[in-house]
N, C-alpha and C positions, 0 to 999 in steps of 0.2 A: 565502659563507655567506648573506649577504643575499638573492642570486639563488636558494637553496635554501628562503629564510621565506618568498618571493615565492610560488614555485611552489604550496610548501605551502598557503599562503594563500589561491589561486584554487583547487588544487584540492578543497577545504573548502567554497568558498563555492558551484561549480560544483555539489556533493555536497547541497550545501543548497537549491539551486534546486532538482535533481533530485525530491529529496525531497517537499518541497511539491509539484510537479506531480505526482506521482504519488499522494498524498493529494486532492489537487484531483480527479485521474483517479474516483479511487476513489468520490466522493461524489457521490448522485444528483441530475438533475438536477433544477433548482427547480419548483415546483409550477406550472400554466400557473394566468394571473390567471383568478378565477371569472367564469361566463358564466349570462346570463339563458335561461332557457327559459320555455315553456307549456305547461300539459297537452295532448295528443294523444286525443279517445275512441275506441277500435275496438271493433268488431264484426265477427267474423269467424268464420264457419260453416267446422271444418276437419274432414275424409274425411280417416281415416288409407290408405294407400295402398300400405304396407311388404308382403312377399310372408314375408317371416322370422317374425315376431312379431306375433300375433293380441291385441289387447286388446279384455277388455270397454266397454262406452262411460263408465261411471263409473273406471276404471282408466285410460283413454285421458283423460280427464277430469282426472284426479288428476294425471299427468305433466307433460300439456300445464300445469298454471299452477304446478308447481314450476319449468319450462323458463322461463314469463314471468317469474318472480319472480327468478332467475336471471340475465336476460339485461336486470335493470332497469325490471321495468313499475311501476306504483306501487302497492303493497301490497293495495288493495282488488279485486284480481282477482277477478272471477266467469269459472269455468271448469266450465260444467254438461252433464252427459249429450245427446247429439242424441236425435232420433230412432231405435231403433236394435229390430232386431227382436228380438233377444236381452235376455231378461234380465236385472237388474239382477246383476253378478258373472259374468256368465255372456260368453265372449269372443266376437266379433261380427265377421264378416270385412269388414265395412263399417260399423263403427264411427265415430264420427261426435263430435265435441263442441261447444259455442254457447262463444264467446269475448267476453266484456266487458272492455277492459283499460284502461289508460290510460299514453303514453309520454309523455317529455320531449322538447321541438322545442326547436330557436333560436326567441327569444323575437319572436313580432311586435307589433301597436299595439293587439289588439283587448283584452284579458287585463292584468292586474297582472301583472307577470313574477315567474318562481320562480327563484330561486338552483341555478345547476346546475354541476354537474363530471363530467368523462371519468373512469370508474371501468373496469380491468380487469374482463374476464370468460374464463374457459376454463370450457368444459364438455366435459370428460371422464367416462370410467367412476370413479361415486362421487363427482361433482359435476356435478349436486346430487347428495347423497347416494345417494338413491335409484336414481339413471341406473345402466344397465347394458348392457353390451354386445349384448344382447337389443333396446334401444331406439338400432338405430344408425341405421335407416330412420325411423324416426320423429324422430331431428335432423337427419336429411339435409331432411327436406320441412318441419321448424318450418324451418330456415335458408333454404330456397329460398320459404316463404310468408308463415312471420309475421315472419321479423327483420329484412325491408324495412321493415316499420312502424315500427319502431324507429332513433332515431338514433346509428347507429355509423359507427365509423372501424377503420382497421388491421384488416380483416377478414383474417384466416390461418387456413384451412381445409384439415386434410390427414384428413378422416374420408373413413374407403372401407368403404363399404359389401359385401358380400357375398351376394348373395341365396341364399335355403333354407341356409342353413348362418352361424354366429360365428366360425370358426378363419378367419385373415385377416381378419376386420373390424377396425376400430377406429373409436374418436371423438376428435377431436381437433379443437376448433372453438375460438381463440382472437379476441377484439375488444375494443375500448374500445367502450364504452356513455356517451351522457349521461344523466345521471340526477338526481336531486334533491340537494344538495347535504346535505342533514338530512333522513333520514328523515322521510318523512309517517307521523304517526299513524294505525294504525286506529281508525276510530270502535270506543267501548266503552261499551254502554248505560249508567246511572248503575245503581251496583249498590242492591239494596233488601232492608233489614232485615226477616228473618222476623220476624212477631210470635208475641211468647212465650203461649203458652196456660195459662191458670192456673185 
């Protein structure tokens, strides 16, 4: 009988280790300690290049700094029209944009360091909202020109492009980004009270 509480006993407590390990399993892993960076300035003059998808230069414009905003630049993006022979709306087979942005680096001596963390990013169709499968050349060449600038890790890239044609494309571009640990505010002029007329 005793040899029978025994058994019981261990296999109870054997049930009970299990258990916890597999709660332990379940639970993510701890947050890596925060890391200093410094701002990063670029400029960069980007030729859309895609054979699929024609954009105007202000619509080429528009994408490229929802893509930087996306992939962690710092909020004050300037993403303006090139030079472009078409149009304003009107789509440009040599469409062109002027890039100002600003990344996150590991932090060096010159700079007051800024608080930073490895933040996920995927960009797929419908992130950013706006991305479409129509824009899969155009994240094939942001990721082969502008996301060097950028400090990332764990890069997994399985977008494939298809040219003249969407049926078989896809996007599918996963990384960890450093980025500012607390949002930087955008500057916001001081607002000013109409005066009332009387």
């Amino acid at each position: 009988m005793k040899a029978l509480r025994k058994m019981a006993a261990s296999m109870l407590a054997a049930a009970g280790v299990l258990a916890a390990a597999t709660v332990l399993a379940d639970q993510p892993p701890p947050a890596s300690a925060p890391e200093s960076g410094n701002w990063q300035k670029h400029q960069y003059s980007f030729q859309y290049m895609g054979f699929t998808s024609t954009y105007s230069c202000d619509g080429l414009a528009d994408q490229l700094k929802r893509l930087l905003l996306a992939a962690g630049a710092r909020p004050d993006v300037k993403s303006a029209p090139g030079a472009c022979a078409s149009q304003f709306g009107r789509p440009d087979k040599f469409a062109r944009a002027d890039l100002t942005f600003f990344t996150l680096a590991p932090a060096g001596a010159e700079e007051p360091p800024v608080a930073g963390a490895w933040r996920p990013v995927a960009i797929t169709p419908r992130s950013p909202r706006e991305l479409g499968i129509g824009d899969c050349e155009l994240v094939e060449q942001f990721k082969s020109s502008v996301l060097p600038m950028f400090t990332t890790r764990h890069v997994d890239d399985h977008t494939t492009c298809i040219p003249h044609q969407f049926a078989g494309s896809t996007i599918d571009l996963k990384f960890e980004s450093f980025v500012a640990a607390k949002p930087t505010p955008r500057f916001s002029p001081p607002k000013v009270s109409a005066a009332t007329v009387k």
